[in-house]
C-alpha positions as CSV (number, residue, x, y, z in Angstrom):
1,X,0.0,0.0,0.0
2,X,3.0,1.9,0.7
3,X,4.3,1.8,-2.9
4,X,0.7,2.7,-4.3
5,X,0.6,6.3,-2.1
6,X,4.1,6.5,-3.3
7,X,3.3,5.9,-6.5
8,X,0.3,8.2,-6.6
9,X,2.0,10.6,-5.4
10,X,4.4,11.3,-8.3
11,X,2.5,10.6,-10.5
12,X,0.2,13.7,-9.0
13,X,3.6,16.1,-8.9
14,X,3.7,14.6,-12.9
15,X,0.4,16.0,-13.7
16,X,0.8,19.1,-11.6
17,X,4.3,20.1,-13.4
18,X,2.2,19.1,-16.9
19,X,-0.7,21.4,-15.8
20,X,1.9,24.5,-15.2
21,X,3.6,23.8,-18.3
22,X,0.7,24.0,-19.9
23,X,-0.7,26.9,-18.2
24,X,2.3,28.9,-17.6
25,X,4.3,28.7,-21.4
26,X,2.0,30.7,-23.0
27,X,1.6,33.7,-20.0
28,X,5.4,33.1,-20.4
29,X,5.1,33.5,-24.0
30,X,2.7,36.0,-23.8
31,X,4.9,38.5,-20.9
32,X,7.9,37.6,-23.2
33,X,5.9,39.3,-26.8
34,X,4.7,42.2,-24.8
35,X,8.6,42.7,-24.1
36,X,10.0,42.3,-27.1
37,X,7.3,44.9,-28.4
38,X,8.5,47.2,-26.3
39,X,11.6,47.1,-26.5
40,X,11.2,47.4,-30.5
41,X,8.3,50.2,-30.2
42,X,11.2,52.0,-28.0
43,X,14.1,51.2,-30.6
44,X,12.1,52.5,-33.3
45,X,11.5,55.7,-31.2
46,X,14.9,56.2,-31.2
47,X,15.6,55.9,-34.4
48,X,12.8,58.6,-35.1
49,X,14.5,61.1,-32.8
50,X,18.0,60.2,-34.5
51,X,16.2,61.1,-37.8
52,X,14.2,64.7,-36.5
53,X,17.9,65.5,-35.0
54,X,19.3,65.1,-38.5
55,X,16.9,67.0,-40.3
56,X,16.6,69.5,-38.0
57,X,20.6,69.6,-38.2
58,X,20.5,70.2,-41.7
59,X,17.9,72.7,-41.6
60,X,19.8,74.7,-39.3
61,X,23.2,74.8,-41.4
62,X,20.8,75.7,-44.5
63,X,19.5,78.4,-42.9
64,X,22.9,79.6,-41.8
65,X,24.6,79.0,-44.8
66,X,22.0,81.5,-46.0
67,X,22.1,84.0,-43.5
68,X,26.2,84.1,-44.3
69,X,25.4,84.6,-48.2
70,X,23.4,87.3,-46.7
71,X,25.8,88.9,-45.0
């Protein structure tokens, strides 16, 4: 009877790790997506500052190259 409890009894910490495998990969998955959005959404918003600096650097030597034609 000894070896049937035991028996039972991993075979219930079996189904139990199934059950959180199951359960748990795809919240896992899930926290894991919602990160690597993130950290892309913020990458790509950094690339779109890079790029406004740029222009905005450009625009400013245009407009001083002009002001020292004007000159």
């Amino acid at each position: 009877m000894k070896d049937a409890k035991d028996v039972m009894r991993i075979v219930g910490m079996i189904l139990l790790g199934v059950f959180v495998f199951a359960v748990g990969m795809p919240i896992v998955l899930t926290v894991a997506g919602i990160a690597t959005g993130i950290i892309s959404f913020l990458i790509g918003l950094a690339v779109l500052l890079i790029k406004v600096a740029v222009v905005l650097a450009i625009g400013y030597l245009i407009l001083v190259g002009i002001r020292a034609l004007l000159r």
